[in-house]
C-alpha positions as CSV (number, residue, x, y, z in Angstrom):
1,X,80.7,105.7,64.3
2,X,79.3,109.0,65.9
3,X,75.7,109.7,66.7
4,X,74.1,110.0,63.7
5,X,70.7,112.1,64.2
6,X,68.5,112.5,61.7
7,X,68.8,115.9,60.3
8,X,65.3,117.3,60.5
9,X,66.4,120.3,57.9
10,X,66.6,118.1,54.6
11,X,63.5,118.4,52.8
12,X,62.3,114.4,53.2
13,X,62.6,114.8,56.8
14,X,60.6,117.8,56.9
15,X,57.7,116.4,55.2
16,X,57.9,113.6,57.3
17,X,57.4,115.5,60.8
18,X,54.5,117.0,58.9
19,X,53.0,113.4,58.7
20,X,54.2,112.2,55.4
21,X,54.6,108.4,55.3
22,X,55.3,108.1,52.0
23,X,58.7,109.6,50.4
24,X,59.4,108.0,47.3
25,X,59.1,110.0,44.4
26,X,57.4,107.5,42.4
27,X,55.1,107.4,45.5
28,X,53.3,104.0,46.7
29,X,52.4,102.6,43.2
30,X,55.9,102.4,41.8
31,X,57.2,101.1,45.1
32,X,54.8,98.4,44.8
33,X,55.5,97.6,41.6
34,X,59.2,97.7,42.2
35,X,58.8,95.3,45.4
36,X,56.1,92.6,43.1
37,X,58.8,92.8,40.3
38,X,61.6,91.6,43.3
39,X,59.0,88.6,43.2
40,X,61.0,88.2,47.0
41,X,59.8,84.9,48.5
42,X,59.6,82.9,51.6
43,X,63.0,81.2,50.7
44,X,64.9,84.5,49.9
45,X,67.5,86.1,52.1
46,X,66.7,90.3,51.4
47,X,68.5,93.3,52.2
48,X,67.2,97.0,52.0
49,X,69.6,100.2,51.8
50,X,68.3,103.0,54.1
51,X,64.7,101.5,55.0
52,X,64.2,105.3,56.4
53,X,61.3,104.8,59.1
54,X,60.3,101.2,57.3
55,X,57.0,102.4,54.4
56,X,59.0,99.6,52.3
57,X,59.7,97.2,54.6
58,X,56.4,96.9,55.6
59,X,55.3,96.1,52.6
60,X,58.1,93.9,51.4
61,X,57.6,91.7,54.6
62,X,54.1,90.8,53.6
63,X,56.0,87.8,51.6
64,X,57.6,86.6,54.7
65,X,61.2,86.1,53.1
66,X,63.7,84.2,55.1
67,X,65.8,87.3,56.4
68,X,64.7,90.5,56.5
69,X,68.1,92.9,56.9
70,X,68.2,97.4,57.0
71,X,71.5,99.2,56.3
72,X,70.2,102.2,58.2
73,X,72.8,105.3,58.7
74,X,70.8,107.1,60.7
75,X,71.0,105.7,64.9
76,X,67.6,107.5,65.2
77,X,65.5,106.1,62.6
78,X,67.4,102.4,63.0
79,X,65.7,103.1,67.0
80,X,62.2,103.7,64.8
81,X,62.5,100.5,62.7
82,X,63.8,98.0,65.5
83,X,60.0,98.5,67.3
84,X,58.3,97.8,64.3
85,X,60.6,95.3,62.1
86,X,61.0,92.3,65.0
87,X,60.6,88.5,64.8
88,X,63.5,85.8,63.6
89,X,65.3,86.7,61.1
90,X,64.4,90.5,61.2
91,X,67.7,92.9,61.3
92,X,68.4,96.6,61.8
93,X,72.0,97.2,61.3
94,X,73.6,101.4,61.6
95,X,76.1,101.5,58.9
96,X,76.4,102.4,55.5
97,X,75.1,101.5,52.3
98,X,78.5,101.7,50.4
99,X,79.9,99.3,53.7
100,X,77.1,96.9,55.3
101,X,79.9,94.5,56.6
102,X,77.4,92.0,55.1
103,X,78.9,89.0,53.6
104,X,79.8,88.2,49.9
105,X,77.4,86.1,47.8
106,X,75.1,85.7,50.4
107,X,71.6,87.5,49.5
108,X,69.0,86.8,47.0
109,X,67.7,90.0,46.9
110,X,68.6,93.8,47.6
111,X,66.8,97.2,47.2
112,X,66.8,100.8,48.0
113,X,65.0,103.7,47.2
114,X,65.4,107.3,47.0
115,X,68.8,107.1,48.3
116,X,71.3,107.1,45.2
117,X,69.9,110.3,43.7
118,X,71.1,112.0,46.7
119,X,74.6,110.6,46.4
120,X,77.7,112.3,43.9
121,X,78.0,109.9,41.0
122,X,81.2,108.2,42.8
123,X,79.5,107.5,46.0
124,X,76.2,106.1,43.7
125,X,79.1,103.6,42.3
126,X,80.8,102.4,45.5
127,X,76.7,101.4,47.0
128,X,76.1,99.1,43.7
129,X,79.0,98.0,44.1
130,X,78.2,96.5,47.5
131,X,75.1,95.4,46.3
132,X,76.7,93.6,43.7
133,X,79.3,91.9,46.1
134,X,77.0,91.0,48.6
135,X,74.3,89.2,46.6
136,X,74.4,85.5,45.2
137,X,74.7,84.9,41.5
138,X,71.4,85.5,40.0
139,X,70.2,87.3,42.8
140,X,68.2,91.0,42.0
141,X,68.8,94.5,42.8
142,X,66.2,96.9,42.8
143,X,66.5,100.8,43.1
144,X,63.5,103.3,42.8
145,X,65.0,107.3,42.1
146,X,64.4,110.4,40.8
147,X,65.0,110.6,37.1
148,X,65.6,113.0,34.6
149,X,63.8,113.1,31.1
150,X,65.1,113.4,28.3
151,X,67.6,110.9,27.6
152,X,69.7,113.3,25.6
153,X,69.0,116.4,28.0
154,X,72.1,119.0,27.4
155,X,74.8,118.5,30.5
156,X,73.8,122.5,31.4
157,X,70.1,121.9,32.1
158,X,71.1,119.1,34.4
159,X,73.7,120.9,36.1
160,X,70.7,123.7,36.8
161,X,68.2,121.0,37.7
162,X,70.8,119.3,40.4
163,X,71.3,122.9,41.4
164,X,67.9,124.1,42.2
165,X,66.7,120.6,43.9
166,X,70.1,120.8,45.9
167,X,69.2,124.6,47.2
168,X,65.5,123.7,47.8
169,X,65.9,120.2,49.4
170,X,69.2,120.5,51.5
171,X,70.9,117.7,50.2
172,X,73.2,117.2,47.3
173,X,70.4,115.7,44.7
174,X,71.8,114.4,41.9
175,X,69.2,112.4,39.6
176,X,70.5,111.0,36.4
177,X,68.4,110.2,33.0
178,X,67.2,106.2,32.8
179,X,69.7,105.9,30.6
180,X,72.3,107.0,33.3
181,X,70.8,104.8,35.7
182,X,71.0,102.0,33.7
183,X,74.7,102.2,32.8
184,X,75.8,102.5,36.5
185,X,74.4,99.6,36.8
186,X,75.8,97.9,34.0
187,X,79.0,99.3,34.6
188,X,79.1,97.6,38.1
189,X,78.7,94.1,36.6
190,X,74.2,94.3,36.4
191,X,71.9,92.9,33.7
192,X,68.7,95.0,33.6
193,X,66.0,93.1,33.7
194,X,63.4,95.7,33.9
195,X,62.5,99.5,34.1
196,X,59.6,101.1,34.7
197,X,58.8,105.1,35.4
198,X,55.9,107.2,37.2
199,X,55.5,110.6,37.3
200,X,56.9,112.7,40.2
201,X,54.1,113.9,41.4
202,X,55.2,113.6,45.5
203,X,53.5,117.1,46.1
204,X,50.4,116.8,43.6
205,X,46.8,116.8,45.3
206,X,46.1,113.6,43.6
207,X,49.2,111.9,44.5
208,X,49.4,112.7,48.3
209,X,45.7,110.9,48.3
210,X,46.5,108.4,46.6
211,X,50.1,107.4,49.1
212,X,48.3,109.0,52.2
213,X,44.5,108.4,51.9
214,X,42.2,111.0,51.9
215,X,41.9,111.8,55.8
216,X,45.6,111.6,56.0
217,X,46.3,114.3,53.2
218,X,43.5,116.4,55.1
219,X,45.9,115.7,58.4
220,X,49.4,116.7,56.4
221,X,47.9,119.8,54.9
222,X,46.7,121.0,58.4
223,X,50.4,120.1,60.0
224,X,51.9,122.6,57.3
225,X,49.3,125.5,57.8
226,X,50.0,125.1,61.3
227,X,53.8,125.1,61.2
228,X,54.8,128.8,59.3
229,X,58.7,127.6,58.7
230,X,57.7,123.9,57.3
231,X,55.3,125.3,54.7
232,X,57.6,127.9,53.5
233,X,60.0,124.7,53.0
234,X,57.6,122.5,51.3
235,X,56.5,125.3,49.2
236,X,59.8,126.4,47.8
237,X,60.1,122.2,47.0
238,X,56.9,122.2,45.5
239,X,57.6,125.2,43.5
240,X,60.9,123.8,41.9
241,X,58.8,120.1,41.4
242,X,56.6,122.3,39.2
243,X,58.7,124.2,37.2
244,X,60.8,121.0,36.5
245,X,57.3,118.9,35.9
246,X,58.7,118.2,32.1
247,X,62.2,117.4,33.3
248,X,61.5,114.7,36.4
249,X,60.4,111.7,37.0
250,X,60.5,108.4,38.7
251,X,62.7,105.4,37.9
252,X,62.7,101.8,39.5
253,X,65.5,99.7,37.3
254,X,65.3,95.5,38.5
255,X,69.1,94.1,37.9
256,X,70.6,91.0,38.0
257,X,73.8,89.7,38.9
258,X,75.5,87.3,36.3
């Protein structure tokens, strides 16, 4: 595999230079609530799809589970993880999701977040797949992504929703309904187990204080006055958040495998 940089243009990667710790568009509390609903233990083997620069991990780690492993794509944000993820049992490994070279029926528990939405509907297939091949019977998956609402929106205000977010964030953003969600899942083999949804609020006042604290958010918001070409970026993604308000929001979806 080439050098895979991080490409600092996509819109996730420009609010982090800007300080942003937080990326998930259900922001901390639904990535909490996805991790305590994981219920991942000290004997549990995990695995996390594209940890990004480790908000997750960091939290998931607090219940010491056996192995700790990150499919990371990106060489420079694996670099990032390897200082801060270390000890026995702790892994960073570059590859990707749809490929870990991880071994069948081996893990108890899996996650990623934010990271199918911006896959086409093939590619969001072939990475529950390998989630499904490399966890043990009974073992969980967990995914936390951007969702549409309703369930029965019409096929042409989706297309214009994917369109807009694709144009605005610089990656191929394809969120589905829950419903959507769900049956990828269930059409890779998946029992859901649970769902739960937040709003997506990742550029609301209330919600950047709430992921960030309040001194943070007051750090953020001076980076982006400061930097002319990032706030006309996160602008233009905040303005298409807001027009959409009624049409997104969060999903995290627990599966099991039979």
């Amino acid at each position: 595999m080439g050098n895979q940089k991080i490409n600092t243009q996509q819109g996730h990667w420009v609010l982090a230079k800007m300080g942003k710790k937080v990326l998930r568009p259900g922001g901390k509390e639904l990535t909490h609530k996805l991790i305590e609903s994981l219920k991942i233990n000290q004997s549990d083997d995990t695995v996390e799809f594209a940890p990004g620069l480790g908000f997750t991990a960091s939290i998931a780690l607090k219940f010491n589970p056996k192995t700790y492993t990150g499919i990371e794509l990106n060489e420079e944000a694996a670099s990032i993880l390897r200082k801060r993820i270390r000890g026995n049992g702790r892994e960073i490994i570059v590859g990707n999701a749809a490929n870990s070279t991880l071994q069948q029926s081996s893990y108890n528990k899996v996650y990623g977040e934010a990271m199918l939405t911006m896959q086409a509907d093939h590619r969001k297939s072939e990475i529950i797949k390998e989630a499904f091949r490399i966890l043990k019977a009974g073992g969980l998956y967990g995914i936390h992504e951007l969702g549409l609402q309703p369930d029965d929106m019409t096929e042409e205000k989706k297309a214009e929703i994917q369109r807009e977010l694709a144009q605005v964030i610089r990656v191929n953003a394809r969120p589905l309904t829950i419903s959507e969600w769900s049956q990828l899942l269930e059409q890779e083999g998946f029992k859901i187990v649970e769902t739960k949804t937040n709003p997506m609020h990742l550029l609301e006042p209330k919600r950047m204080i709430d992921d960030e604290g309040f001194f943070r958010t007051l750090k953020i918001a001076f980076n982006i006055f400061t930097h002319p070409k990032e706030r006309k970026r996160i602008l233009a993604m905040r303005k298409i958040f807001s027009k959409y308000r009624s049409h997104l929001n969060a999903v995290s979806i627990v599966a099991r495998k039979g």
